[in-house]
N, CA, C and O atoms as CSV, one atom per row, in Angstrom:
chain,resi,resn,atom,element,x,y,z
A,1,UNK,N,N,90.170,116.067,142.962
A,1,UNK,CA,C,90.821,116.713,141.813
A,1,UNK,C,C,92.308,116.367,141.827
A,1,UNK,O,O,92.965,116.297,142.866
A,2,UNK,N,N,92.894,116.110,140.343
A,2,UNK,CA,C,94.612,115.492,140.821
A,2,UNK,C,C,94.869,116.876,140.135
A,2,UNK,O,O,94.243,117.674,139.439
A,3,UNK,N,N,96.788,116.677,140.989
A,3,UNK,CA,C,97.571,117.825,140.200
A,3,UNK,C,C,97.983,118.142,138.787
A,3,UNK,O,O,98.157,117.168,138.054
A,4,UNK,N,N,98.144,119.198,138.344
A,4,UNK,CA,C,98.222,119.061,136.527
A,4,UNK,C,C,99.932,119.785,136.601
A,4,UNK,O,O,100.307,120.504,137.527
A,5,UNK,N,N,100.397,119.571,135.954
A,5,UNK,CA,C,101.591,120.616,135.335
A,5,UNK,C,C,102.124,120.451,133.817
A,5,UNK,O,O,102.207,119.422,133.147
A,6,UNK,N,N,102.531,122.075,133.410
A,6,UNK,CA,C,102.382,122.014,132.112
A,6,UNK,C,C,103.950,122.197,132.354
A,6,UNK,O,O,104.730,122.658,133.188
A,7,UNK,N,N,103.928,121.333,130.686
A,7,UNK,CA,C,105.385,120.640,130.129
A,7,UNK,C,C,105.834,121.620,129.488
A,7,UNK,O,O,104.967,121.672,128.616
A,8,UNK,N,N,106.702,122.642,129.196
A,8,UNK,CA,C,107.019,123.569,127.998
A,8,UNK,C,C,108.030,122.813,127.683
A,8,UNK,O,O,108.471,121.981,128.476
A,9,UNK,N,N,108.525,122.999,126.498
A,9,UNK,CA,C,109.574,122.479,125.878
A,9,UNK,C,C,109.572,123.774,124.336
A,9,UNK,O,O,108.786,124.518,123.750
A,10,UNK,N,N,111.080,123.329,124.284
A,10,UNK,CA,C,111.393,125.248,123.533
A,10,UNK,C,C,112.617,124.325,122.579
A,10,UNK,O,O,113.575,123.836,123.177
A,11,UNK,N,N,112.457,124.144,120.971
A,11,UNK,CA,C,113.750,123.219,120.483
A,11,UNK,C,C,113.312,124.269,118.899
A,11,UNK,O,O,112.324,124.936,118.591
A,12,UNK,N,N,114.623,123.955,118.216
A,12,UNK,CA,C,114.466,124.302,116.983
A,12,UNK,C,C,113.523,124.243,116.389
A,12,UNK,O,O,112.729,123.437,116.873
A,13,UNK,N,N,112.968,125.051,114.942
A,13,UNK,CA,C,112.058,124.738,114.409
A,13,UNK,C,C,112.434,123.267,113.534
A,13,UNK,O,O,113.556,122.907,113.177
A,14,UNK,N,N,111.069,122.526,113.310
A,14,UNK,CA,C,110.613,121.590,112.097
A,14,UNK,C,C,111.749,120.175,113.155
A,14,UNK,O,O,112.451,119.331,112.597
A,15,UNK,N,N,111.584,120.334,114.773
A,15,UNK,CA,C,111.967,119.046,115.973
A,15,UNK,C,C,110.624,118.960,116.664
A,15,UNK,O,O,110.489,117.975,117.390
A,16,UNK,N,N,109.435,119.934,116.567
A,16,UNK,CA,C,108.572,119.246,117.774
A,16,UNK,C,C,107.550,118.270,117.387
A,16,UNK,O,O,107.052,117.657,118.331
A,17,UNK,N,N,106.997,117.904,115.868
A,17,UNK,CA,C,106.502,117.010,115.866
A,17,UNK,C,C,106.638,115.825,116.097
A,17,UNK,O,O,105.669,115.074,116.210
A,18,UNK,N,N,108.362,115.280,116.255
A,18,UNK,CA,C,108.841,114.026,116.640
A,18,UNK,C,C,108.639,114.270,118.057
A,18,UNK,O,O,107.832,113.514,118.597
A,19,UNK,N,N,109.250,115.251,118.859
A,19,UNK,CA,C,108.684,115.224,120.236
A,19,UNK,C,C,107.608,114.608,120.966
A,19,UNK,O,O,107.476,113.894,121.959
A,20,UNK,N,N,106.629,115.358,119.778
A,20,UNK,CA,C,104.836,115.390,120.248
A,20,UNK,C,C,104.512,113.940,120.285
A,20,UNK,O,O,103.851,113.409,121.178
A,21,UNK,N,N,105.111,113.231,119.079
A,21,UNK,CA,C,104.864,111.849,119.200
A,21,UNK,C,C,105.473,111.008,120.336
A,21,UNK,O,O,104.698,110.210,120.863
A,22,UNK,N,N,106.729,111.057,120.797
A,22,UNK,CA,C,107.185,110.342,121.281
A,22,UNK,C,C,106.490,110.630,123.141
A,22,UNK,O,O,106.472,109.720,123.971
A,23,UNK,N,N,105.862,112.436,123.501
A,23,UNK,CA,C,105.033,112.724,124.272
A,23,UNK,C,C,103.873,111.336,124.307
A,23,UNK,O,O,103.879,110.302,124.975
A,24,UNK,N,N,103.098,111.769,123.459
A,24,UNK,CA,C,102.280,110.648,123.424
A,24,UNK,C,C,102.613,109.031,123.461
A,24,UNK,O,O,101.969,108.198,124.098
A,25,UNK,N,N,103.498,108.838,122.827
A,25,UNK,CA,C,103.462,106.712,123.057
A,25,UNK,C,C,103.955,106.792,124.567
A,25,UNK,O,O,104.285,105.681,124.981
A,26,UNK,N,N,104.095,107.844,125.526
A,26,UNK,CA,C,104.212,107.495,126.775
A,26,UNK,C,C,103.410,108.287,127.710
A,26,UNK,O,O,103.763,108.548,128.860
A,27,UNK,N,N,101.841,108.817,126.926
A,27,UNK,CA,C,100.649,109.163,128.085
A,27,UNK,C,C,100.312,110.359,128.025
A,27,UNK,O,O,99.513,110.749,128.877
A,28,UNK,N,N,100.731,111.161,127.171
A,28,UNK,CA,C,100.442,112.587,126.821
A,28,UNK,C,C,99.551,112.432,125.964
A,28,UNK,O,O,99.595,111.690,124.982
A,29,UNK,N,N,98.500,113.294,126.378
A,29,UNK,CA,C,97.050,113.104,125.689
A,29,UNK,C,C,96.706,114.354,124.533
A,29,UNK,O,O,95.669,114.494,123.886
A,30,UNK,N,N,97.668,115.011,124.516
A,30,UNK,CA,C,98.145,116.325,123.001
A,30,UNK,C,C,98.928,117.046,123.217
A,30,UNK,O,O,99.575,117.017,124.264
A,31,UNK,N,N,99.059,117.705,122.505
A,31,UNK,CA,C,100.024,119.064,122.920
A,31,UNK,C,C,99.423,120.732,122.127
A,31,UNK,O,O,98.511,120.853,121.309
A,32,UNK,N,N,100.194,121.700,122.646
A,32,UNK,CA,C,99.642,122.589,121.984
A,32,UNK,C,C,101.428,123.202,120.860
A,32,UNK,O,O,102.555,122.751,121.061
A,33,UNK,N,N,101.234,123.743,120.322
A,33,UNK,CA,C,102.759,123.899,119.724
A,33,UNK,C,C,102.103,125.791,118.927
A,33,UNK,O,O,101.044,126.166,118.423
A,34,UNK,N,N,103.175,126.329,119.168
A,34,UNK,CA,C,103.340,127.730,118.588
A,34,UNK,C,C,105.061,128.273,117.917
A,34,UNK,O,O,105.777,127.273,117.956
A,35,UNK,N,N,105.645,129.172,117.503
A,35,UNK,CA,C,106.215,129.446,117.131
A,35,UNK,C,C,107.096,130.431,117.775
A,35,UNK,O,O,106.342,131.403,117.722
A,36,UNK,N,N,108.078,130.830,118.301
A,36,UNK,CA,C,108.530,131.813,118.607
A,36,UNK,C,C,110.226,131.702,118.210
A,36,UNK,O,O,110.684,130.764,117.558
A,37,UNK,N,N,111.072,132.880,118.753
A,37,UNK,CA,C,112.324,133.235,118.155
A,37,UNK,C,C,112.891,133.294,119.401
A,37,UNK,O,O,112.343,133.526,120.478
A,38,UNK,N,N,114.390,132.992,119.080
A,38,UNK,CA,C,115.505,132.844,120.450
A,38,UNK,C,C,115.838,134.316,121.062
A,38,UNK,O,O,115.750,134.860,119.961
A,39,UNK,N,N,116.107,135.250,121.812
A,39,UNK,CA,C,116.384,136.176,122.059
A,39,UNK,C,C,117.785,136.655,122.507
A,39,UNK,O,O,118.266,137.762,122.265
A,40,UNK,N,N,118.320,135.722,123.146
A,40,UNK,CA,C,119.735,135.456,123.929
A,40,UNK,C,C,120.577,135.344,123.190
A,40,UNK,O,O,120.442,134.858,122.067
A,41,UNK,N,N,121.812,135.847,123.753
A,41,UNK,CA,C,123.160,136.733,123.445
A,41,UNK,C,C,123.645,135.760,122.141
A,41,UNK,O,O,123.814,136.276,121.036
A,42,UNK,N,N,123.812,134.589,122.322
A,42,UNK,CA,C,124.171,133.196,121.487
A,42,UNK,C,C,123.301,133.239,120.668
A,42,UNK,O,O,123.904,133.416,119.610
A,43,UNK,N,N,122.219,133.190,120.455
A,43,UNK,CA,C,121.128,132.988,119.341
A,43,UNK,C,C,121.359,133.995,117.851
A,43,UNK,O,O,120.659,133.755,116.867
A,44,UNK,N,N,122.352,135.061,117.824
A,44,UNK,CA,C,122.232,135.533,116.956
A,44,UNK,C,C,123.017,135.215,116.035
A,44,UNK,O,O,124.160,135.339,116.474
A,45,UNK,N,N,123.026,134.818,114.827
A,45,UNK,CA,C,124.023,134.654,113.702
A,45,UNK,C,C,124.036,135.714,112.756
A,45,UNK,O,O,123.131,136.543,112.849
A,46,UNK,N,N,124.786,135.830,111.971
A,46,UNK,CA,C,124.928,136.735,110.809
A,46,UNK,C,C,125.061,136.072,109.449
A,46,UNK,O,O,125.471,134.913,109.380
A,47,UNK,N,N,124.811,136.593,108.630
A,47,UNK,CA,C,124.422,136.102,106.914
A,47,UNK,C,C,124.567,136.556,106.142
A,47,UNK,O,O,123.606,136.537,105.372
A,48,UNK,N,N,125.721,137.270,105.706
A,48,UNK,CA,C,126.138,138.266,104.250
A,48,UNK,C,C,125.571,139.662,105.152
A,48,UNK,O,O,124.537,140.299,104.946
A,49,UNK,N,N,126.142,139.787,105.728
A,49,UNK,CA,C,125.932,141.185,106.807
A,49,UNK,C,C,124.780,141.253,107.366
A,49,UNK,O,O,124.580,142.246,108.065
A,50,UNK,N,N,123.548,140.104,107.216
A,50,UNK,CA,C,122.340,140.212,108.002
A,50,UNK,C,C,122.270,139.767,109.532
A,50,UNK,O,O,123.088,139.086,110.151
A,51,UNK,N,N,121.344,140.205,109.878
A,51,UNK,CA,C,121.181,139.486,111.219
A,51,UNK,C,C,120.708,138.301,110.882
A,51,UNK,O,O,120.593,138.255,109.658
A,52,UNK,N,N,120.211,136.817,111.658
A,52,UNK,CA,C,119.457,135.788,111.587
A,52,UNK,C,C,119.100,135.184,112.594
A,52,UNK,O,O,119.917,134.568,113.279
A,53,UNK,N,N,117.704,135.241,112.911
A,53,UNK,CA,C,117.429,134.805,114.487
A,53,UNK,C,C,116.827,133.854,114.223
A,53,UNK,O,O,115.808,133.692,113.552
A,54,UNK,N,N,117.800,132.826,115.048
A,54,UNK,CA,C,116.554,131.363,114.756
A,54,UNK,C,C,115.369,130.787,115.012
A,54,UNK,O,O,115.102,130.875,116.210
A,55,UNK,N,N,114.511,130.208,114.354
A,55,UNK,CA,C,112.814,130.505,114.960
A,55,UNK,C,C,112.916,129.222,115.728
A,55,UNK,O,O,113.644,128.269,115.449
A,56,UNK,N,N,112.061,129.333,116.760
A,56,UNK,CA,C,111.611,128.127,117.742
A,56,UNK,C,C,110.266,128.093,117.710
A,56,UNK,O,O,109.361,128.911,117.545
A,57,UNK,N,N,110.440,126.056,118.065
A,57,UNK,CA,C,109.190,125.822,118.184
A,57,UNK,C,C,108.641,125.890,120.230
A,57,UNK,O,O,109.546,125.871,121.064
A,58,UNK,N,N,107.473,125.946,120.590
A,58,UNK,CA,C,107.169,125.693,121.437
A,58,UNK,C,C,106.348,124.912,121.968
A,58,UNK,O,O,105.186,125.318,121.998
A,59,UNK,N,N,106.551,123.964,122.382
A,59,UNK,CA,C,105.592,122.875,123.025
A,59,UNK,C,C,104.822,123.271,124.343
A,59,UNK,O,O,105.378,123.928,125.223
A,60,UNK,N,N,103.804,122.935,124.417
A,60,UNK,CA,C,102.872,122.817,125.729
A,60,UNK,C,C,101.896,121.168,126.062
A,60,UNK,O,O,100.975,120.545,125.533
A,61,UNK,N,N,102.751,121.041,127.193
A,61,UNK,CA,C,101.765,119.452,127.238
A,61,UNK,C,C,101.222,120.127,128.612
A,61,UNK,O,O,101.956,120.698,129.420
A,62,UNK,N,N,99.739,119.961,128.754
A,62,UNK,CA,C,99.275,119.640,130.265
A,62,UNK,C,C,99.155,118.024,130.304
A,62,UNK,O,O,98.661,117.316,129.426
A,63,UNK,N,N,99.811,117.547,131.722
A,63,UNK,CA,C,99.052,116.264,132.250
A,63,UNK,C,C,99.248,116.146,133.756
A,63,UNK,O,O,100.116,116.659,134.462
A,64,UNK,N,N,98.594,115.631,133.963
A,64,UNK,CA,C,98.372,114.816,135.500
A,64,UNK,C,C,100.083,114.841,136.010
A,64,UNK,O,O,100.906,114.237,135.321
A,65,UNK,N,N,100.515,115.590,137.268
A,65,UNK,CA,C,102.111,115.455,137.612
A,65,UNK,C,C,102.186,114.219,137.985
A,65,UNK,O,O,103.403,114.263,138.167
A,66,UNK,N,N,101.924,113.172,138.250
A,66,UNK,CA,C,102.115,111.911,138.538
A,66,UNK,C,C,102.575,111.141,137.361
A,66,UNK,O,O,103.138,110.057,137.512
A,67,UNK,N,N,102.300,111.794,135.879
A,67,UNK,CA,C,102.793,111.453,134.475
A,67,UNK,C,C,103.760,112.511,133.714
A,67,UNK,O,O,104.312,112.335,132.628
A,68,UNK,N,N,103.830,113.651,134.551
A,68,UNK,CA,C,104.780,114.791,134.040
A,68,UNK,C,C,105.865,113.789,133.851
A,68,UNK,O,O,105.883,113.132,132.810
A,69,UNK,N,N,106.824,113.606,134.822
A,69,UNK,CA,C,108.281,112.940,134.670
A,69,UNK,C,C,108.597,112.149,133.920
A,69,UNK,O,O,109.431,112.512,133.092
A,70,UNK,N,N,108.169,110.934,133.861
A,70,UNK,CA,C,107.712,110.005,132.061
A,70,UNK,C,C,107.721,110.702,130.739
A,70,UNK,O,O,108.384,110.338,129.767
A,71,UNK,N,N,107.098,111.514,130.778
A,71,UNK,CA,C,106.776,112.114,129.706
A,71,UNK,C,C,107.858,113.186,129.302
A,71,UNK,O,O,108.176,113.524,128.161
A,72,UNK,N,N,108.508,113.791,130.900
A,72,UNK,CA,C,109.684,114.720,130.344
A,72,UNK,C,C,111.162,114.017,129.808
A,72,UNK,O,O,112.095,114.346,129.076
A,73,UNK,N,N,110.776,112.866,130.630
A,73,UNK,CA,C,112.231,111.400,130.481
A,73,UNK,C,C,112.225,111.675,128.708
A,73,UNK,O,O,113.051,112.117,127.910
A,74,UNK,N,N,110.570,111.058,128.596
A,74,UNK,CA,C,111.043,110.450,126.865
A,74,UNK,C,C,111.253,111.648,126.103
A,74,UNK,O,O,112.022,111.558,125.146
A,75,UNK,N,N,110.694,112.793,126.358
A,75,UNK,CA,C,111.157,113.833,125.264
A,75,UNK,C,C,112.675,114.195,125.783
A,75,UNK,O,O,113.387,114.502,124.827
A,76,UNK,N,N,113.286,114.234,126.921
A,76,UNK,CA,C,114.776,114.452,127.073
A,76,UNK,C,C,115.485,113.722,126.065
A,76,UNK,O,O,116.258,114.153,125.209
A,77,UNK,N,N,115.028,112.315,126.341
A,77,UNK,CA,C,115.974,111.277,125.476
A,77,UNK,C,C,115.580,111.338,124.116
A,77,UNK,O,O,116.463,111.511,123.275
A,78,UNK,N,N,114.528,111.235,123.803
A,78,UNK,CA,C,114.561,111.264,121.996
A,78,UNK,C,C,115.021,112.743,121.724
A,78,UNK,O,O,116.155,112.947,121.291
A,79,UNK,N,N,114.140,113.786,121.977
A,79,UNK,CA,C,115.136,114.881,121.838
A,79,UNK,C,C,117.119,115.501,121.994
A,79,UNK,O,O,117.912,116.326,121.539
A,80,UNK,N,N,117.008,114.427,122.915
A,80,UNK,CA,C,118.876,114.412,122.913
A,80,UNK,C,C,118.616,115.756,123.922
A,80,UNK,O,O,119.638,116.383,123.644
A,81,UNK,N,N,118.026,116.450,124.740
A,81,UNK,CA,C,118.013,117.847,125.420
A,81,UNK,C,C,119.254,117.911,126.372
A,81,UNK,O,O,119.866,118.949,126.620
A,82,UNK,N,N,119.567,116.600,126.904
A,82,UNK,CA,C,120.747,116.547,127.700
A,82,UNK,C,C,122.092,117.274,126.797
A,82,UNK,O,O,123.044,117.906,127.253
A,83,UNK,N,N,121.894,117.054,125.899
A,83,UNK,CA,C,123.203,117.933,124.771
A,83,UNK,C,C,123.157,119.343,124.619
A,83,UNK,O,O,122.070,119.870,124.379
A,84,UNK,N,N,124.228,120.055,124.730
A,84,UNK,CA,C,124.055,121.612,124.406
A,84,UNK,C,C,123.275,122.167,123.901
A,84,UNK,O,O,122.241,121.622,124.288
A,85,UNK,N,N,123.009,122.959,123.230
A,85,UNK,CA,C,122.139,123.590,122.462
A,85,UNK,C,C,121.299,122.692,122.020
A,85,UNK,O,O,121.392,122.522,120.804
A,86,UNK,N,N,120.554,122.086,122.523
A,86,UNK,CA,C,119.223,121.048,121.367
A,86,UNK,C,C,117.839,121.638,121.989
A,86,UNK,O,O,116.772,121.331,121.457
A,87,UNK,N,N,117.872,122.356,122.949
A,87,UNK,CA,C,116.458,122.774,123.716
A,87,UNK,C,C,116.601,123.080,124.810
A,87,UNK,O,O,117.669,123.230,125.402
A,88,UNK,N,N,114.988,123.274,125.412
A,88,UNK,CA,C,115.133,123.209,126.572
A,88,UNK,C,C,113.509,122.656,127.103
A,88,UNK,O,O,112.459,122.917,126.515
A,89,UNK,N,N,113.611,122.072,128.000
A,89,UNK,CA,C,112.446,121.430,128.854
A,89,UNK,C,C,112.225,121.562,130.237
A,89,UNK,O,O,113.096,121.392,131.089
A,90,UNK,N,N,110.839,121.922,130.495
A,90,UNK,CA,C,110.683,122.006,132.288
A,90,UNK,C,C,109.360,122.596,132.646
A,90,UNK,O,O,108.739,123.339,131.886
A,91,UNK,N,N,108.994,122.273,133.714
A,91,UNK,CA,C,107.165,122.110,133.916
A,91,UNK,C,C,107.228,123.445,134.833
A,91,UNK,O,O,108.113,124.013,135.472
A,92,UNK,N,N,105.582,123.705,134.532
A,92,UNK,CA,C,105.172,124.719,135.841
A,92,UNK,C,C,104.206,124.495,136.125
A,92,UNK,O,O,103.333,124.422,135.259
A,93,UNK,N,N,103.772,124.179,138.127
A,93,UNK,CA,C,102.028,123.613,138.264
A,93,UNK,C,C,101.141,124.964,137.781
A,93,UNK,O,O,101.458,126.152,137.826
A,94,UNK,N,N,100.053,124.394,137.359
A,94,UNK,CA,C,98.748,124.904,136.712
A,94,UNK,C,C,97.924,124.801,137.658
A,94,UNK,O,O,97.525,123.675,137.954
A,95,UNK,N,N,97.453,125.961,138.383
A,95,UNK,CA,C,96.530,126.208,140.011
A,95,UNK,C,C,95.121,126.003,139.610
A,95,UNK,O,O,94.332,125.773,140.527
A,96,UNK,N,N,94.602,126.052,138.232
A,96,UNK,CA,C,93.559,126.451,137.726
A,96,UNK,C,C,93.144,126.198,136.040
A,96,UNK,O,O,93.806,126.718,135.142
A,97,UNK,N,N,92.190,125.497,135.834
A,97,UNK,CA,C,92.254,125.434,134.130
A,97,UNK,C,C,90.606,125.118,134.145
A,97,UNK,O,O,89.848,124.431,134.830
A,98,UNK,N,N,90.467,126.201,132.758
A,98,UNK,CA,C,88.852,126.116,132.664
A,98,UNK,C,C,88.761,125.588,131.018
A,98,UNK,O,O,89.679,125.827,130.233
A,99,UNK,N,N,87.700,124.946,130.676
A,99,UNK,CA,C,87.731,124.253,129.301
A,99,UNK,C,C,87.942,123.005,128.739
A,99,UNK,O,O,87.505,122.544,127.685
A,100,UNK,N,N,88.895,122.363,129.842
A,100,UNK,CA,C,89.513,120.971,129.803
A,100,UNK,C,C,88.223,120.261,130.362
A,100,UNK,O,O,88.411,119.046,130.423
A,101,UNK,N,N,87.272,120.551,130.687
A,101,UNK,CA,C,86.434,119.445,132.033
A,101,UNK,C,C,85.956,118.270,130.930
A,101,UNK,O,O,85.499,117.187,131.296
A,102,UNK,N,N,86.063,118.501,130.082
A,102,UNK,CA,C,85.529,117.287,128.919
A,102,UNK,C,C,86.309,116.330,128.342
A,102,UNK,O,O,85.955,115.437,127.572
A,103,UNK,N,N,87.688,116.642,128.880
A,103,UNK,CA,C,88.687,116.298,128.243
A,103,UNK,C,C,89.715,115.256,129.711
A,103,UNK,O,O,89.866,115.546,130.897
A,104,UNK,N,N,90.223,114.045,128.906
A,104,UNK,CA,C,90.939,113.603,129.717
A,104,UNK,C,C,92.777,114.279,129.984
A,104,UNK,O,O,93.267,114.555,128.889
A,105,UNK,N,N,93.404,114.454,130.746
A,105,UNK,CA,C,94.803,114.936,130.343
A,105,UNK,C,C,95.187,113.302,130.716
A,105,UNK,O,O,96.344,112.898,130.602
C-alpha cells in the first residue's frame, strides 16, 4: 500500500478552477472543491456600513506523497501563493480512506 496525503488549498472565490487544472497537467487525478468564508481578523471589509466576508474556495487533492510536492510546486506557482494574500496551501497524511479502491490517485 503507498502513502496518500491530501492537498488543501484555500484561495479566493472563481481561482480554483485554474488551480484544478494546472493540479492535473502535473498528476493529480481530481480534486474535490467546496465553498467556505475567511474568518480572520483581516478578512473583514466594510460596504456602505455593511460587513463583507469574502467567500473562499476550497480545494482537496488526494495523491500518492511521492506526487504531493509536484503538484503543490505547480499550484504555488500558477497560483502566485508565494504572494501575500493569494491563498494558502499545505498537505495532511490520510491514515485511512474507504471508497477510493476503484480509483487510481
Amino acid at each position: 500500500m503507498f502513502e496518500v496525503e491530501a492537498i488543501i488549498v484555500i484561495v479566493d472565490r472563481g481561482r480554483a478552477h485554474k488551480l484544478i487544472q494546472s493540479a492535473k497537467s502535473v498528476g493529480a487525478k481530481g480534486a474535490t472543491t467546496f465553498y467556505g468564508r475567511g474568518t480572520g481578523e483581516s478578512e473583514g471589509k466594510r460596504f456602505f456600513n455593511l460587513d463583507v466576508e469574502p467567500s473562499k474556495e476550497v480545494i482537496i487533492i488526494l495523491s500518492e506523497k511521492e506526487n504531493s510536492k509536484k503538484i503543490m510546486d505547480e499550484i504555488i506557482k500558477v497560483g502566485k501563493l508565494n504572494e501575500p494574500g493569494t491563498g494558502i496551501v499545505f498537505t495532511v497524511p490520510v491514515s485511512s480512506i474507504v471508497g477510493l479502491h476503484h480509483r487510481e490517485l
